[in-house]
C-alpha positions as CSV (number, residue, x, y, z in Angstrom):
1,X,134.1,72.1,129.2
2,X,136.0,73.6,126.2
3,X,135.7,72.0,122.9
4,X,138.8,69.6,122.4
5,X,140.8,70.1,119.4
6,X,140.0,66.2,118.5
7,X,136.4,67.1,118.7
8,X,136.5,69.8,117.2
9,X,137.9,68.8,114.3
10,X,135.5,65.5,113.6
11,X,132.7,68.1,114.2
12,X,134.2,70.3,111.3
13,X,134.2,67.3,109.2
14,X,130.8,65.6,109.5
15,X,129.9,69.5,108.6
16,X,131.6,69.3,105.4
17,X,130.4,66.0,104.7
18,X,126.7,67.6,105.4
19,X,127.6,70.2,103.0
20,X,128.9,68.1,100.8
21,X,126.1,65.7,100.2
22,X,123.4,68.5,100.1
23,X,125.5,70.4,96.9
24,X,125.9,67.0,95.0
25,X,122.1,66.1,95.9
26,X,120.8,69.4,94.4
27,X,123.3,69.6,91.4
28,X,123.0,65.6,90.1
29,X,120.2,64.3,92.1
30,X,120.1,61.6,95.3
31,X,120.6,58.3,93.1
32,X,123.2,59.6,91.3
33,X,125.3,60.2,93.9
34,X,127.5,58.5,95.7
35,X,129.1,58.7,99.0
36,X,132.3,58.3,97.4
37,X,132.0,61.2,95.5
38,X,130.6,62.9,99.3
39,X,133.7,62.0,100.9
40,X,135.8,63.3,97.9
41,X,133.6,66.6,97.5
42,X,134.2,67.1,101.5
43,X,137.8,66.6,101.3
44,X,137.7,63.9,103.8
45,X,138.6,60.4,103.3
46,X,136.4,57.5,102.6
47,X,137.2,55.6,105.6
48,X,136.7,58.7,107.6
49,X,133.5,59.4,106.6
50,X,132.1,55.9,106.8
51,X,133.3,56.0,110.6
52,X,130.3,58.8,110.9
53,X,127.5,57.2,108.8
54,X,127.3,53.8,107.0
55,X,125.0,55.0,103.6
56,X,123.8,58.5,101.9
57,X,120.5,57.6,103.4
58,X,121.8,58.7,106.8
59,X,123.5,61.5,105.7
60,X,120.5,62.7,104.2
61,X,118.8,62.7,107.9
62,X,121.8,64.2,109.2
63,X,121.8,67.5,106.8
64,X,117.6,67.5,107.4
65,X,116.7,66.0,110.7
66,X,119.0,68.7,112.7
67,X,117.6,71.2,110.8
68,X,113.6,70.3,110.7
69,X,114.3,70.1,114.3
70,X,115.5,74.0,114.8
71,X,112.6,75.3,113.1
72,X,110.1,72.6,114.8
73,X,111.6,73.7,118.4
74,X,111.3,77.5,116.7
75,X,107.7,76.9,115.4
76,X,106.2,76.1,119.2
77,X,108.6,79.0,121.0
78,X,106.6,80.8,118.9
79,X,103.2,79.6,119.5
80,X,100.7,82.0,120.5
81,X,99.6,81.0,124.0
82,X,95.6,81.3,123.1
83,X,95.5,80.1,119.7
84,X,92.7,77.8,118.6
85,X,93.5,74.3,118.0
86,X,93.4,74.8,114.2
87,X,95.4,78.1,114.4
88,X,97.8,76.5,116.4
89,X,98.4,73.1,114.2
90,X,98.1,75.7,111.1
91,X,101.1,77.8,113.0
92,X,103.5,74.8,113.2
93,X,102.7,73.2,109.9
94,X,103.0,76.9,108.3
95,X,106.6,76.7,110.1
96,X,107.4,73.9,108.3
97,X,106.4,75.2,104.8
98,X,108.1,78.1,105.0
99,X,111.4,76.0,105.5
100,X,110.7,74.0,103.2
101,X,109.9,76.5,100.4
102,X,113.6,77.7,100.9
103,X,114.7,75.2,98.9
104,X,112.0,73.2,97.5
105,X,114.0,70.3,95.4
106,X,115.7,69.2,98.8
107,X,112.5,69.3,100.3
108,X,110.9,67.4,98.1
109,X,113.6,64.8,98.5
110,X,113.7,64.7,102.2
111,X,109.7,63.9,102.2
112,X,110.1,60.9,99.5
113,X,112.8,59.7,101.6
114,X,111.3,60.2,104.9
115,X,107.7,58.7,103.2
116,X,108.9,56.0,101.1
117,X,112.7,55.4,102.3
118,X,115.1,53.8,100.3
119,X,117.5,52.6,103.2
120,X,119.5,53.7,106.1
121,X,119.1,53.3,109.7
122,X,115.0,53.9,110.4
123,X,116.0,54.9,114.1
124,X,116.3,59.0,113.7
125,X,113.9,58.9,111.6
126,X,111.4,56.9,114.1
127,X,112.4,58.7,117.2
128,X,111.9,62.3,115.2
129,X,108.2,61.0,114.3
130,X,107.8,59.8,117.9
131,X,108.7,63.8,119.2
132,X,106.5,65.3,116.0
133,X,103.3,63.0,117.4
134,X,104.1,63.6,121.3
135,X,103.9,67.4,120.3
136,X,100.6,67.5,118.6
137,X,98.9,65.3,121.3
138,X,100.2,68.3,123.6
139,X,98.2,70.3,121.3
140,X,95.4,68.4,121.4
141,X,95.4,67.8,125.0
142,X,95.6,72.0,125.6
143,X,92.4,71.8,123.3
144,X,90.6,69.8,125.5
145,X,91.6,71.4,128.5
146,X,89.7,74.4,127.0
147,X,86.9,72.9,126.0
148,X,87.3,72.7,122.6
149,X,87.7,69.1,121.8
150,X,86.0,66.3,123.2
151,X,87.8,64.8,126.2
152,X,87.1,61.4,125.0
153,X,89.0,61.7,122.0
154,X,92.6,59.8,122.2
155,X,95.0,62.7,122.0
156,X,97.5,60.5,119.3
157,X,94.7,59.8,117.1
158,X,93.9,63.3,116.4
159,X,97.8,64.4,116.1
160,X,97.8,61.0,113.9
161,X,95.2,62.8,111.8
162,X,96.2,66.1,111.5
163,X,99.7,65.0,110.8
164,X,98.4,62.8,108.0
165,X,96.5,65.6,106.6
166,X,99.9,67.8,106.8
167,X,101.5,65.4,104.9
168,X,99.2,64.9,102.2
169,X,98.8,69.0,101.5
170,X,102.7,69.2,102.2
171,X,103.2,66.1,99.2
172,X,100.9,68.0,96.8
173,X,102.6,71.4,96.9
174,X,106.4,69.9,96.9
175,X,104.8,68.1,93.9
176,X,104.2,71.0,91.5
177,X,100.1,70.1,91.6
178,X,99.4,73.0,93.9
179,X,100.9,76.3,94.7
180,X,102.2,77.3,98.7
181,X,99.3,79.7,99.8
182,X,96.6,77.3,97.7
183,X,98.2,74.4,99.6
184,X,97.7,76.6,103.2
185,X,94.4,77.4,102.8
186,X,93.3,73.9,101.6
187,X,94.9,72.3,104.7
188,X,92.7,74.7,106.7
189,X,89.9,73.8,105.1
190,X,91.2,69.9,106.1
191,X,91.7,70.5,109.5
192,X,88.5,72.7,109.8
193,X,86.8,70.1,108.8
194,X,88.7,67.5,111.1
195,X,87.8,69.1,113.8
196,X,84.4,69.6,113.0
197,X,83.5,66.1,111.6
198,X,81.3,64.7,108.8
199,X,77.9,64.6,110.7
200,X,75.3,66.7,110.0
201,X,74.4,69.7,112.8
202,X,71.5,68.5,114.6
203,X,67.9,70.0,113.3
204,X,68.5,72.6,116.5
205,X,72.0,74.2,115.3
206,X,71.2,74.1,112.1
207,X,68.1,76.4,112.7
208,X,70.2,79.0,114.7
209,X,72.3,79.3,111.5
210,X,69.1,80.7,109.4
């Protein structure tokens, strides 16, 4: 069914809203701004635009949720259909980066917000976490299906973990502490060692190694 011109034309407005919000959060920063000065930056009217979102918080997810979805849906098209558990995890997280090292000062703000959020309805936000975590336990279900993770292991604890381990590398770089391809190979290293665990080899695997 064709696009009707009513449609259509709140469609084009919540996209200049979006655009609107992302220039004035780049150029004066996300307390600063208003969503008065959105709406008047957009060309749309106050009213109009609160009849789309209530605060700048959802706005925000609007102009990064729809977007961090694209490239997460684009990450796992992508997915090599044999790649280690590691390789695979390192291949959607890598995904991620890349996006985010487009425009690193939104990025940054998108984490905080999305770590430590300052308002807004928590529901996109929830539900978008919910589909990250559902995604990695499918990774960590292939895994075990190929004998490479315990079976016993619960699937969401292990995407739990490598998601918190994501974050953490992800919060350094956006940071300034750490550049990107420091920041990749030390969340190998993470996840290596994840997978691997803190016990010692027994005496037997650790003779085969000398």
């Amino acid at each position: 069914m064709a696009e009707g011109l009513r449609e259509r034309n709140k469609r084009e407005k919540l996209e200049r809203a979006k655009q609107a919000a992302r220039e004035l959060f780049a150029r004066q920063g996300f307390e600063a701004t208003t969503i008065r000065q959105i709406a008047e930056h957009a060309g749309i009217g106050l009213g109009t635009l609160y009849s789309y979102v209530q605060t700048k918080h959802e706005l925000l997810d609007l102009v990064f949720l729809d977007e961090w979805g694209r490239v997460e849906d684009a990450s796992y098209a992508s997915l090599p259909e044999e790649a280690s558990l590691v390789e695979a995890l390192l291949h959607v997280f890598g995904t991620m980066m890349d996006h985010y090292a487009r425009d690193p000062a939104m990025s940054r703000l998108f984490v905080r917000e999305t770590l430590f959020p300052g308002g807004g309805d928590m529901g996109p936000r929830m539900e978008r976490g919910l589909r990250v975590l559902q995604r990695l336990c499918g990774l960590v279900e292939r895994a075990q299906r190929q004998g490479e993770v315990d079976p016993d292991v619960a699937p969401v604890t292990a995407a739990s973990n490598a998601f918190g381990l994501y974050l953490f590398h992800v919060s350094t770089w956006l940071s300034g502490m750490r550049g990107l391809e420091d920041t990749r190979s030390a969340l190998r290293d993470s996840l290596e060692l994840q997978l691997r665990g803190l016990r010692p080899a027994s005496p037997r695997s650790r003779k085969s190694r000398t």
